[in-house]
C-alpha positions as CSV (number, residue, x, y, z in Angstrom):
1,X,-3.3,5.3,-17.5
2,X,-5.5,8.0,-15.2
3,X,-3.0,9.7,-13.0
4,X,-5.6,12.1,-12.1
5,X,-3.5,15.2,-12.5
6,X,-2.9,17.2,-15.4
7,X,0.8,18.5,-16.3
8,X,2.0,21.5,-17.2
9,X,5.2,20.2,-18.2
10,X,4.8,16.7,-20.1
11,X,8.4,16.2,-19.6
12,X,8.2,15.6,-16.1
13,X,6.0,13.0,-16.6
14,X,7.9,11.2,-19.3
15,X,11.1,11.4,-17.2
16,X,8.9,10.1,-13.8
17,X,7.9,6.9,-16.7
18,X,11.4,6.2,-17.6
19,X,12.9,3.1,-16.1
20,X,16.3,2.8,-15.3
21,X,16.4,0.1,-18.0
22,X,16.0,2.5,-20.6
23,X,17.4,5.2,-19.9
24,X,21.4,3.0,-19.5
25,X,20.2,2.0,-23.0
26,X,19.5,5.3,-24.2
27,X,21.8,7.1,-21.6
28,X,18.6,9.7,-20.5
29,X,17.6,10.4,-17.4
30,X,15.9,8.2,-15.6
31,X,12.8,8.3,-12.8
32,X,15.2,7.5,-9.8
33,X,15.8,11.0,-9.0
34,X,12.2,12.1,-9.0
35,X,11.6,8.3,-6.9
36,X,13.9,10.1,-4.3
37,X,12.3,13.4,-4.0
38,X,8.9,11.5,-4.2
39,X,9.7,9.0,-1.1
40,X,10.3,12.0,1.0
41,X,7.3,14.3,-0.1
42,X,4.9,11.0,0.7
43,X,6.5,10.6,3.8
44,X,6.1,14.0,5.2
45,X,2.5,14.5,4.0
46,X,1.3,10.9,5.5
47,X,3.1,11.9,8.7
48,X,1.6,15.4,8.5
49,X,-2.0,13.9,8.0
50,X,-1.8,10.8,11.1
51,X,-0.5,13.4,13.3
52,X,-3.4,15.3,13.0
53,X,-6.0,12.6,12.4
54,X,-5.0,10.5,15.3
55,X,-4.3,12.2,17.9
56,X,-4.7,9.6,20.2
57,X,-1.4,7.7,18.9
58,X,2.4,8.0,20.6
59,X,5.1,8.1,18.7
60,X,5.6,4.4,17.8
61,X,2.6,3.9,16.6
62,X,2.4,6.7,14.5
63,X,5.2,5.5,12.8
64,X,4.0,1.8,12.3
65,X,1.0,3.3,10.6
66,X,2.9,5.4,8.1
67,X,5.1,2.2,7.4
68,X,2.0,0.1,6.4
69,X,0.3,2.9,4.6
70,X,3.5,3.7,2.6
71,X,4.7,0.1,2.5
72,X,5.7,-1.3,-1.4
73,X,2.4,-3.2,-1.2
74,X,-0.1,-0.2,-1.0
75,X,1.7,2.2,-3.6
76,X,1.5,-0.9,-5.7
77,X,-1.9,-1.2,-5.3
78,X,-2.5,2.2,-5.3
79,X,0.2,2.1,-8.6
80,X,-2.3,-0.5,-10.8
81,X,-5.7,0.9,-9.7
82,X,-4.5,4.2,-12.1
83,X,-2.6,2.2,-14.5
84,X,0.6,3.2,-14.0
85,X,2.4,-0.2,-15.2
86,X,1.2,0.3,-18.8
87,X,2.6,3.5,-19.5
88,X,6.6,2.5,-17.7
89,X,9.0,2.8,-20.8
90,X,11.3,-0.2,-20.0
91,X,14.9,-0.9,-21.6
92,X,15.1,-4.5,-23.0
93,X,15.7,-6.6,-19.9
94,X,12.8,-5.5,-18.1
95,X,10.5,-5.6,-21.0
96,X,7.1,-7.4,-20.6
97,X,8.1,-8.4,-17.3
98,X,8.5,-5.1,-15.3
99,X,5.0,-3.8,-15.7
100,X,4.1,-6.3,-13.2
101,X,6.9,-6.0,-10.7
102,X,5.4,-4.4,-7.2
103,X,8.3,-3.1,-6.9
104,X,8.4,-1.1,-9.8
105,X,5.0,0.1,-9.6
106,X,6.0,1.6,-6.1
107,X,9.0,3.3,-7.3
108,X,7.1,4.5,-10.4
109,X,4.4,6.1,-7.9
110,X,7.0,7.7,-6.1
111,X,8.6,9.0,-9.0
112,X,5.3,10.8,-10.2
113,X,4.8,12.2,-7.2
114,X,7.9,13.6,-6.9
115,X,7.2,14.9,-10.6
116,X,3.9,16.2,-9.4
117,X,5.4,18.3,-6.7
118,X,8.0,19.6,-9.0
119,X,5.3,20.5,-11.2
120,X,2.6,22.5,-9.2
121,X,4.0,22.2,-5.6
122,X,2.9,20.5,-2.6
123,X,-0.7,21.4,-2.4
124,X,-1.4,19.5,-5.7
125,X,1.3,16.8,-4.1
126,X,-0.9,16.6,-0.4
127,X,-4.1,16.2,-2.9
128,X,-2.9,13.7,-5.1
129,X,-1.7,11.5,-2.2
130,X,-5.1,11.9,-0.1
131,X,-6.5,10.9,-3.6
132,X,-5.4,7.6,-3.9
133,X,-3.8,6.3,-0.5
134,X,-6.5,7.8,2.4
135,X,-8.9,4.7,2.8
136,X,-5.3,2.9,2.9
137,X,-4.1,5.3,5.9
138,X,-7.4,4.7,7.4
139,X,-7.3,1.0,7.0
140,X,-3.8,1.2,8.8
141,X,-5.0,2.9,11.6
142,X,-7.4,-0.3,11.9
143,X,-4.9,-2.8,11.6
144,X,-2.2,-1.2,14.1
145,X,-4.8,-0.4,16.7
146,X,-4.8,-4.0,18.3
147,X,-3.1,-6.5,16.6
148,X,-5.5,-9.2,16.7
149,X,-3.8,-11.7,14.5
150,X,-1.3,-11.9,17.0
151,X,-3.5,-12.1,19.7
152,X,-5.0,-15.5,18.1
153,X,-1.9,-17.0,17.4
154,X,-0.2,-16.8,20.6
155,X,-3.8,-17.8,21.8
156,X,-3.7,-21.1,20.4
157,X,0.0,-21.8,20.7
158,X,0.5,-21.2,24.0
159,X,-3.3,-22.8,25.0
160,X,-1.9,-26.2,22.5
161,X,1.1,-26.2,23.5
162,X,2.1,-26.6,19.9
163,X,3.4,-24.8,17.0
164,X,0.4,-24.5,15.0
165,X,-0.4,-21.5,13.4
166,X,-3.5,-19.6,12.2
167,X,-3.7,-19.4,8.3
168,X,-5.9,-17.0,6.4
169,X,-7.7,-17.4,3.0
170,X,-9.4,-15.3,0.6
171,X,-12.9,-16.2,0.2
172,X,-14.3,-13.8,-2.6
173,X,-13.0,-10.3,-4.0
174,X,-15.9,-8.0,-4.5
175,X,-16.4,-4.3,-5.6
176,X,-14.8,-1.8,-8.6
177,X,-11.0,-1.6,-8.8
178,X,-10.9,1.4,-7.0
179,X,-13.5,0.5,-3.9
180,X,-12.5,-3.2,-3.8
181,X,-14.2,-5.5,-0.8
182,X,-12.1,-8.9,0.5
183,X,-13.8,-11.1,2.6
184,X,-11.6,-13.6,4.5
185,X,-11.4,-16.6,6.5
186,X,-9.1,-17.6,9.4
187,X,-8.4,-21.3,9.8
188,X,-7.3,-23.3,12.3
189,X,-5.9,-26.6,11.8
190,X,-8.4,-26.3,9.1
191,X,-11.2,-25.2,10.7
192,X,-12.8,-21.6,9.8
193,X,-12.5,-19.7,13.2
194,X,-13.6,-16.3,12.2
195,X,-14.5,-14.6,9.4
196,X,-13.9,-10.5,8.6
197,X,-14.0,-8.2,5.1
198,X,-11.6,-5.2,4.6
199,X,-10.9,-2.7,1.8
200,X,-7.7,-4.9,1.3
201,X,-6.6,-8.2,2.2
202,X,-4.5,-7.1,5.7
203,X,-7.2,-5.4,7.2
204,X,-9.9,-8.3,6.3
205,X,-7.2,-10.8,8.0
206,X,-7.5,-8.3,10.9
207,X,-11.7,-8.6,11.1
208,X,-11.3,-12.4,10.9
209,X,-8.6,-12.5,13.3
210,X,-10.8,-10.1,15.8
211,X,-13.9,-12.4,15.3
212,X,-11.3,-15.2,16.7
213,X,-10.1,-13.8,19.5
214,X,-13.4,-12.3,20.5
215,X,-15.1,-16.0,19.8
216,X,-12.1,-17.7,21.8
217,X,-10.5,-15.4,23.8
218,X,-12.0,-14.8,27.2
């Protein structure tokens, strides 16, 4: 595990590792506390930063790109690329299965963050969030700028009169853990009608779907 952040008080941490599987077992405290106080500190400081990044957004669209940057997907993914999942002390029931759960990883992250804050305060908090989830804020601002997925599929439905819908499939992953590169395809009744990369697997379905609609669309 590399949280990037060093602790002055290691109990924090343990108690931000502590599932609640354990800790009924053991009857200690477990990380859900620290996973409430950490949901809120990520909110704030993602909502702090796209409000004065893009300043071209309204309101609704600021808050669709804090949902997909602080979705259970990206703190997952943001969760495996440190490790997190090998160092969660599980109780019995969740043993050997929960280290995989996105889920869990998501609540874990939150739950060190909220540790984190407790432990040096928000500037270290801010820091550590920008760390490891600002090329997936970026990325978000991609995706919710035009939806072109959407675009393509009401294309084709409404021009075939059918039901038909536009798949997506990963060609090749590329890149380090931490940088990763997806290149994807968009298919058509089976025929490849754009192709796009991403720094993760949405916003490459976004590229393909905007080489689609720019190939198709008039």
């Amino acid at each position: 595990m590399n949280i990037g952040y060093e602790f002055k008080n290691k109990k924090l941490l343990d108690v931000a590792l502590t599932h609640i599987s354990l800790a009924n077992e053991k009857n200690i405290e477990s990380n859900q506390r620290l996973e409430f106080l950490g949901d809120s500190i990520l909110s704030f400081v993602v909502a702090e930063y796209i409000y004065n990044k893009f300043t071209d957004l309204a309101e609704g669209r600021l808050t669709e790109v804090r949902a997909e940057a602080v979705c259970e997907r990206s703190l997952a993914e943001a969760a495996k690329k440190m490790d997190l999942g090998s160092a969660v002390k599980f109780g019995r029931s969740e043993s050997g299965v929960g280290a995989a759960k996105p889920s869990i990883l998501c609540d874990t992250y939150e739950a060190v963050l909220g540790a984190i804050y407790l432990d040096g305060g928000i500037e270290p908090a801010r820091e550590w969030i920008m760390n490891n989830l600002k090329s997936t804020i970026e990325d978000a601002r991609i995706t919710h700028r035009y939806n072109y997925k959407s675009e393509i599929q009401n294309f084709f439905q409404k021009r075939d009169k059918g039901t038909d819908v536009v798949n997506y499939s990963l060609v090749e992953r590329k890149g380090p853990d931490h940088m990763p590169v997806f290149k994807v395809n968009a298919l058509y009744r089976g025929k490849v009608i754009g192709t796009g990369t991403g720094k993760n697997l949405k916003s490459a379905e976004q590229a393909a779907a905007r080489m689609a609609a720019e190939r198709y669309i008039k």
